[in-house]
C-alpha positions in Angstrom: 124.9 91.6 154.9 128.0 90.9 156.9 128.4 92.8 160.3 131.2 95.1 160.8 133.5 94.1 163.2 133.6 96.7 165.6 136.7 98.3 166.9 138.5 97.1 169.9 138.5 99.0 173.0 142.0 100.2 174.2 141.2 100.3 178.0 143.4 97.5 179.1 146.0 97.5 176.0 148.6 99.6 174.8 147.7 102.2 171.8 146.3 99.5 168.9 148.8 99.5 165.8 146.7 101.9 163.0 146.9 98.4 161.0 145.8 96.4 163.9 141.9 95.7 162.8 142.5 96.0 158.9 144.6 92.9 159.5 143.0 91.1 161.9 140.1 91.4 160.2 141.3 90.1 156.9 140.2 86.8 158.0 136.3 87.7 157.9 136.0 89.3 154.5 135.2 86.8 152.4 132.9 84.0 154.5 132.1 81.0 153.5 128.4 80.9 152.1 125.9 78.9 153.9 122.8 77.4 152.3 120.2 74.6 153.2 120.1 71.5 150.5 119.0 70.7 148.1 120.4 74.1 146.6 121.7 74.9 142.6 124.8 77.2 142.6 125.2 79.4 139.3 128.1 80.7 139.3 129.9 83.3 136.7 133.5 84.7 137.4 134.0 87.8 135.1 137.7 89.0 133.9 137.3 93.4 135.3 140.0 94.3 133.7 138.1 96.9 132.0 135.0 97.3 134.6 134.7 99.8 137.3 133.3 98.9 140.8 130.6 101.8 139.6 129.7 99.7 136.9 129.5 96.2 138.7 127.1 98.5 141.2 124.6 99.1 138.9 124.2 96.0 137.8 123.8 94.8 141.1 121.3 97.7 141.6 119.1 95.8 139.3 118.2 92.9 141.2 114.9 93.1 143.1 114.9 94.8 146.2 118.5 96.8 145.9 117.7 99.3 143.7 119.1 101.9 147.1 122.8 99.7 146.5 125.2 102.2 146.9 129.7 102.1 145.9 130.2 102.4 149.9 128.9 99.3 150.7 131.3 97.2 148.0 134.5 99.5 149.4 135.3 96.1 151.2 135.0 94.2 147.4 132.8 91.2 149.0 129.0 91.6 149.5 125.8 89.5 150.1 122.4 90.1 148.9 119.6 88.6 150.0 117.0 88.6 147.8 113.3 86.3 147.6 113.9 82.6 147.3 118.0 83.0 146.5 121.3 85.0 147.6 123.6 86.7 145.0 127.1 87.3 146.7 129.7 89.4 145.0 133.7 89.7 145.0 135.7 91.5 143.0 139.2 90.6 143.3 142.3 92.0 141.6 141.9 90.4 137.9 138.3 89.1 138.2 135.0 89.6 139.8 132.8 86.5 141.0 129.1 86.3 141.2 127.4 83.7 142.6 123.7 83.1 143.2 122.3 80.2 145.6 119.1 79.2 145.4 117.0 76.4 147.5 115.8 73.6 144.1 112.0 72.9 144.8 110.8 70.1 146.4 110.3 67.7 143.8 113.5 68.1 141.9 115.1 64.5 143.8 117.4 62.7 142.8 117.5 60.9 139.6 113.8 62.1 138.2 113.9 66.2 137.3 117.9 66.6 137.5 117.7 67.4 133.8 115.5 70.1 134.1 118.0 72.5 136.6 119.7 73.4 134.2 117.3 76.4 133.4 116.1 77.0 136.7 118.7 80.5 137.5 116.3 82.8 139.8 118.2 86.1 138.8 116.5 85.1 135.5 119.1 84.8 132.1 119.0 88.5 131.0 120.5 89.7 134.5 123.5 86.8 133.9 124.4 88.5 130.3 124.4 91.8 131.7 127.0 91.1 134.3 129.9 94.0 133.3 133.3 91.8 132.3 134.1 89.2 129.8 133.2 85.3 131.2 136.0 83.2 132.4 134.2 80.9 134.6 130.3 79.6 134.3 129.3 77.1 136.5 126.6 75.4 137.6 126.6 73.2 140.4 123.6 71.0 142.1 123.9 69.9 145.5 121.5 67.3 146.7 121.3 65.2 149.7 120.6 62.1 148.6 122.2 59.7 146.1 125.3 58.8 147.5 124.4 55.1 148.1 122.8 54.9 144.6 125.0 52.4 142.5 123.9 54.4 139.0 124.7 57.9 140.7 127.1 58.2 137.3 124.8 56.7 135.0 121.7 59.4 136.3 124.4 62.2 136.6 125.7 61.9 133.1 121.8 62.8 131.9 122.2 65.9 133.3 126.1 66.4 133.0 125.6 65.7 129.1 128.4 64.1 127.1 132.3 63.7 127.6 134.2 61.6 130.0 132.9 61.3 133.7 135.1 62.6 136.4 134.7 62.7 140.2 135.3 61.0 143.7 134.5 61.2 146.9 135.7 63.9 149.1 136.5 64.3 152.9 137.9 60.8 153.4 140.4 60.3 156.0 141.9 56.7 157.2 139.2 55.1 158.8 135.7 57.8 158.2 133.0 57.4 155.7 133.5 60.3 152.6 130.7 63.1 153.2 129.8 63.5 149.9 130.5 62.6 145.8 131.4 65.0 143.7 130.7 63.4 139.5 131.5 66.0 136.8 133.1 66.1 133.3 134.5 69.7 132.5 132.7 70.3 129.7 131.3 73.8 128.6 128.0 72.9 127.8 125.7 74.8 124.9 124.6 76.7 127.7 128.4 77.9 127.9 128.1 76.3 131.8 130.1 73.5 133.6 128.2 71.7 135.0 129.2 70.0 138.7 126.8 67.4 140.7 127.5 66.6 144.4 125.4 64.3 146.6 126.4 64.5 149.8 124.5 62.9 153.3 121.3 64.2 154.7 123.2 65.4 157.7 125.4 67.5 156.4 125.3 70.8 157.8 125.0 74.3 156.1 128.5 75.6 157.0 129.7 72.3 154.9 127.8 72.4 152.4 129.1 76.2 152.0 132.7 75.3 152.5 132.3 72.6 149.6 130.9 74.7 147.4 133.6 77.8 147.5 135.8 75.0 147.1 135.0 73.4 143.9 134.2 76.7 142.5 137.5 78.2 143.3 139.5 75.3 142.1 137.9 75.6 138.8 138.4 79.4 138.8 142.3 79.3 140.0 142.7 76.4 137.3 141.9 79.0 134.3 143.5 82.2 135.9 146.8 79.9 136.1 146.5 79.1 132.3 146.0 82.8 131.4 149.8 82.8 130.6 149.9 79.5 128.3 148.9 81.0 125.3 151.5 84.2 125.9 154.1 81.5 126.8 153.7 79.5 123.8 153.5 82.9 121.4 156.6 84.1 123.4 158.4 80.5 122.7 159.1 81.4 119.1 160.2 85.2 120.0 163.1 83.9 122.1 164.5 81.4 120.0 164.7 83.9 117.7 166.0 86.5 120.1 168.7 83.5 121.3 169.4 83.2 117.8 170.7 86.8 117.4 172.8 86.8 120.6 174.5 83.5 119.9 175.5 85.4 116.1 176.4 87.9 118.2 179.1 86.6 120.6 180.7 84.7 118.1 180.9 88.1 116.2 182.4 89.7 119.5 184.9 86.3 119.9 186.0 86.9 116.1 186.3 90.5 116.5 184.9 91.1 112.7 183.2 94.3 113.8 183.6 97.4 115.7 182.9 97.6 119.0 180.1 100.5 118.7 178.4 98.2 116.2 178.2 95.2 118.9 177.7 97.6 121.5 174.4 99.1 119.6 173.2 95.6 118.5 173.5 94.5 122.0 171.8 97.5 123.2 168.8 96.7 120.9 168.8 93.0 122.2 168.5 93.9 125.3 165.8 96.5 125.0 163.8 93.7 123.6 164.0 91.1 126.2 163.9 94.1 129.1 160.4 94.8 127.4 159.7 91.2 127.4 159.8 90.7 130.5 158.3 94.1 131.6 155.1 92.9 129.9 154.5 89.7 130.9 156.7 89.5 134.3 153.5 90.0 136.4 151.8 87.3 134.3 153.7 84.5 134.8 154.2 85.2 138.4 150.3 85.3 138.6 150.5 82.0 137.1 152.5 80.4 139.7 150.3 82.2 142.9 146.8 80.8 140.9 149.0 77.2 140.7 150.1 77.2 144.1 145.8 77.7 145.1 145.1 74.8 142.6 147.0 72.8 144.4 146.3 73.8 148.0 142.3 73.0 146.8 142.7 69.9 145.6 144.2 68.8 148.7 142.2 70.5 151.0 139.3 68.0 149.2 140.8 64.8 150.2 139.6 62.8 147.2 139.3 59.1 146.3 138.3 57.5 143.3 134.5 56.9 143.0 134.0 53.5 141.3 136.8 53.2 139.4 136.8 56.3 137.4 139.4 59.1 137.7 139.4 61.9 140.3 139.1 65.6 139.4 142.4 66.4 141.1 144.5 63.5 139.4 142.7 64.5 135.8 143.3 68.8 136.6 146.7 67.8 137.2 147.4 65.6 133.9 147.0 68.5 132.3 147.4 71.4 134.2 151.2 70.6 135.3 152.4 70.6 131.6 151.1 73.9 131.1 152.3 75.8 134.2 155.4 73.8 133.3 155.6 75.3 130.6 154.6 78.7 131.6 157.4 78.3 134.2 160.2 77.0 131.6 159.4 80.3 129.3 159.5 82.4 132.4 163.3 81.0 133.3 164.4 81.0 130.0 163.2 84.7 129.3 165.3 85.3 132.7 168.0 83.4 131.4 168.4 85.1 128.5 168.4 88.3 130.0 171.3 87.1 132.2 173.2 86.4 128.9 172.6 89.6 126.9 174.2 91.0 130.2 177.0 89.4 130.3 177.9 89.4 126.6 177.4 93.5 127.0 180.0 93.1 130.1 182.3 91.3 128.4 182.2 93.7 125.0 182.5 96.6 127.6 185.5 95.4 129.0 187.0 94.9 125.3 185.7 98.8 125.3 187.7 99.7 128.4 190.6 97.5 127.6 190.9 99.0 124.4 190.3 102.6 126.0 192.9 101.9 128.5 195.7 100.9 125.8 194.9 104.2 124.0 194.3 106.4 126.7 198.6 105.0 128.2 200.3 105.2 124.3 198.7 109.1 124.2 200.0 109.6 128.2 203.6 108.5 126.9 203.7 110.8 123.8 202.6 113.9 125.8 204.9 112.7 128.3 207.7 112.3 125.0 206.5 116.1 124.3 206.7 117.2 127.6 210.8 116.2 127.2 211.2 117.6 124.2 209.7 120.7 125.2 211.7 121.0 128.4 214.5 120.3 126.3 214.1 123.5 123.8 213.2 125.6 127.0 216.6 125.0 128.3 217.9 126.2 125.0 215.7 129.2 124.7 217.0 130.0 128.4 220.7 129.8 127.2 220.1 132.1 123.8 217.7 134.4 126.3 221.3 134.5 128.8 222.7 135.5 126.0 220.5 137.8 124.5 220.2 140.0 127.7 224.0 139.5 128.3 224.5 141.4 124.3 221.6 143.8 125.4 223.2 145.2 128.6 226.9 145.5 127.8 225.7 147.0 124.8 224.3 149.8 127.1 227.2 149.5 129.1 229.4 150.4 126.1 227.0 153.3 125.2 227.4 154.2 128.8 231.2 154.5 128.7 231.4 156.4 125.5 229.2 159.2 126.8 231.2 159.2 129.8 234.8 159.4 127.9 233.5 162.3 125.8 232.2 164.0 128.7 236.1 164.4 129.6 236.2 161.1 132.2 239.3 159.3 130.8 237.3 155.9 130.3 237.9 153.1 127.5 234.5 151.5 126.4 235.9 148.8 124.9 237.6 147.8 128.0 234.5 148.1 130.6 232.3 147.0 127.9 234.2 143.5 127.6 235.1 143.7 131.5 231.8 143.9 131.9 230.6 140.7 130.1 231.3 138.2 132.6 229.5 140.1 135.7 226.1 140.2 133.4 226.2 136.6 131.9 226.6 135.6 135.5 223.8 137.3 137.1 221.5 137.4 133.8 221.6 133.6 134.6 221.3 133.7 137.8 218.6 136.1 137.7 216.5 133.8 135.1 217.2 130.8 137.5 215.5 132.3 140.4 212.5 133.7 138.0 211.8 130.0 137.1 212.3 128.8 141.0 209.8 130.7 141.9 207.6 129.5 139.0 207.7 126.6 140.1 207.2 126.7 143.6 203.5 128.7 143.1 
């Protein structure tokens, strides 16, 4: 179990930032293991996609001795057990959880007699490896002995053990001038056992913390290596989609450049096209940038390793990278070319909406100019409905002014009403249209 690292006093600092020791201590939550040699390393990385931490607990409850294992103590997601004769430590990371179990080999399995028979010896026994909660990604198994390195048939013994297929390896830790501490011979085969299988010899000095930092090493360069190639097979299914889908846009934009359909039928088959390829890359947008993160650790391992060819045959980190740069090439091209096309559909929908707005534009100025052509023609026949209204009131009034004088002449008064009533003409045309002039003034000034 790893200590807590206890929380710094403030008496001679400032307030601590609330994120101060969650930081900080980022460093310690995943230490190296440490282990005496000779030691076997089984190792089993598990895809969690679909396992709860409350799962992984209770398998862990099961090994001897932890039956009181409780979801608290894997809050931190790394943990190390100590059980009789091995260590089992646990770490669940965001797409996978890794168990590994270290155990000291016996005595008598030296090199080049019993390395054949290590293979079957797994202290957590075989049930309590097919139990682990998650779907296998990674199986290992990886001897470390301190002896062999100045054996000239270290390849020829290893292959006994490492079974068939072409033998990989090199030695690792060599700078300009210092002897390599230790061989690392492998082929990357699955065995029928469904392990790798990884041999390193390294000196009899080497130290504990070494041997632990070599270990993590090899065992997450291998892990990385498949997490990065998680996203070749959706790569290469999603090939065929987007030449398809490039296909479509190209008949597309030639049908927007020869103008053989409506607008609202481009506009819909673009919209469709571009629901596509935004779902596209929705899906598998987290996948390929995955991809490059695990690539970019790859490649930081393999350096870290510093390794030389071993006798003329090829090192692990040239023979990973043969093959594993084509594929995250790949994985990369499909990634830019799914952007690319994204960037297209968008710009063939900006260019059909500006046809849209053009065309909307034209229309919306020829209907401006025949209201306008109304508005004239309706000002015009108000003018001449104010001229017959003029008149109109002008008949109405001396009409009542006629009226008007006949009552007064036969009341006595000595008045013609033929005279005032045409007298009288001129005086109401005047102010009739003066009066209707002012009524639309004030109209228009409201």
């Amino acid at each position: 179990m790893i200590k807590p690292i206890m929380k710094p006093s403030d008496s001679f600092l400032p307030p601590s930032d609330s994120q101060r020791l969650l930081l900080h201590n980022e460093i310690h939550t995943r230490p190296s293991a440490t282990f005496k040699l000779p030691a076997l390393v089984v190792y089993v990385a598990v895809l969690n996609a679909e396992v709860s931490i409350s799962d992984e607990c209770q398998h862990l409850r099961s090994l001897i001795g932890h039956a009181d294992l409780n979801i608290e103590q894997l809050k931190g997601n790394f943990l190390q057990l100590q059980c009789d004769h091995f260590k089992v430590i646990w770490e669940r990371h965001t797409e996978f959880t890794r168990y590994t179990i270290i155990q000291s080999l016996p005595a008598n399995a030296h090199w080049g007699s019993q390395l054949p028979e290590l293979a079957i010896h797994v202290a957590t026994g075989v049930d309590w490896l097919k139990n682990i909660p998650g779907k296998t990604i990674t199986a290992i198994q990886l001897a470390m002995l301190n002896e062999g390195m100045d054996d000239p048939d270290s390849i020829f013994k290893a292959k006994q053990w490492l079974g068939e297929g072409t033998v990989i390896g090199g030695t690792l830790g060599r700078t300009t001038g210092d002897k390599p501490h230790s061989h690392l011979i492998t082929n990357l085969r699955i065995g029928d056992d469904g392990f790798v299988r990884m041999l390193v010899l390294t000196s009899l000095e080497t130290s504990e913390n070494r041997a632990g930092r070599v270990a993590q090493r090899l065992l997450e360069l291998e892990t990385y290596r498949i997490m990065s190639l998680l996203s070749l097979p959706i790569a290469k299914q999603l090939s065929s989609k987007l030449f398809e889908t490039e296909a479509r846009l190209v008949n597309i934009t030639a049908r927007i450049e020869a103008n053989s359909d409506s607008d609202e039928v481009l506009l819909n088959l673009l919209a469709s096209l571009a629901a596509e390829v935004e779902s596209a890359t929705a899906e598998h947008s987290y996948r390929f940038s995955a991809a490059g993160a695990y690539d970019a650790i790859v490649r930081e391992r393999i350096s870290e390793m510093r390794e030389k060819p071993l006798s003329g045959i090829q090192t692990m980190g040239e023979y990973l990278q043969r093959r594993l740069a084509p594929a995250v090439a790949t994985v990369n091209a499909t990634s830019d070319r799914l952007a690319a096309l994204a960037e297209r559909v968008a710009r063939a929908s900006a260019l059909l909406r500006t046809r849209v707005e053009i065309a909307t534009e034209v229309y919306n100025q020829e209907l401006l100019e025949k209201l306008t052509r109304g508005q004239a023609l309706q000002l015009r026949l108000q003018t001449t409905i104010e001229g017959l209204s003029v008149a109109a009131i002008t008949y109405y009034v001396v009409s009542l002014v006629f009226y008007l004088s006949k009552a007064v002449k036969a009341y006595g008064i000595n008045l013609n009403p033929e005279m005032t009533a045409g007298f009288s003409t001129p005086v109401v045309l005047v102010l009739s249209w003066l009066l209707i002039r002012r009524i639309h003034r004030s109209i228009r000034e409201m």
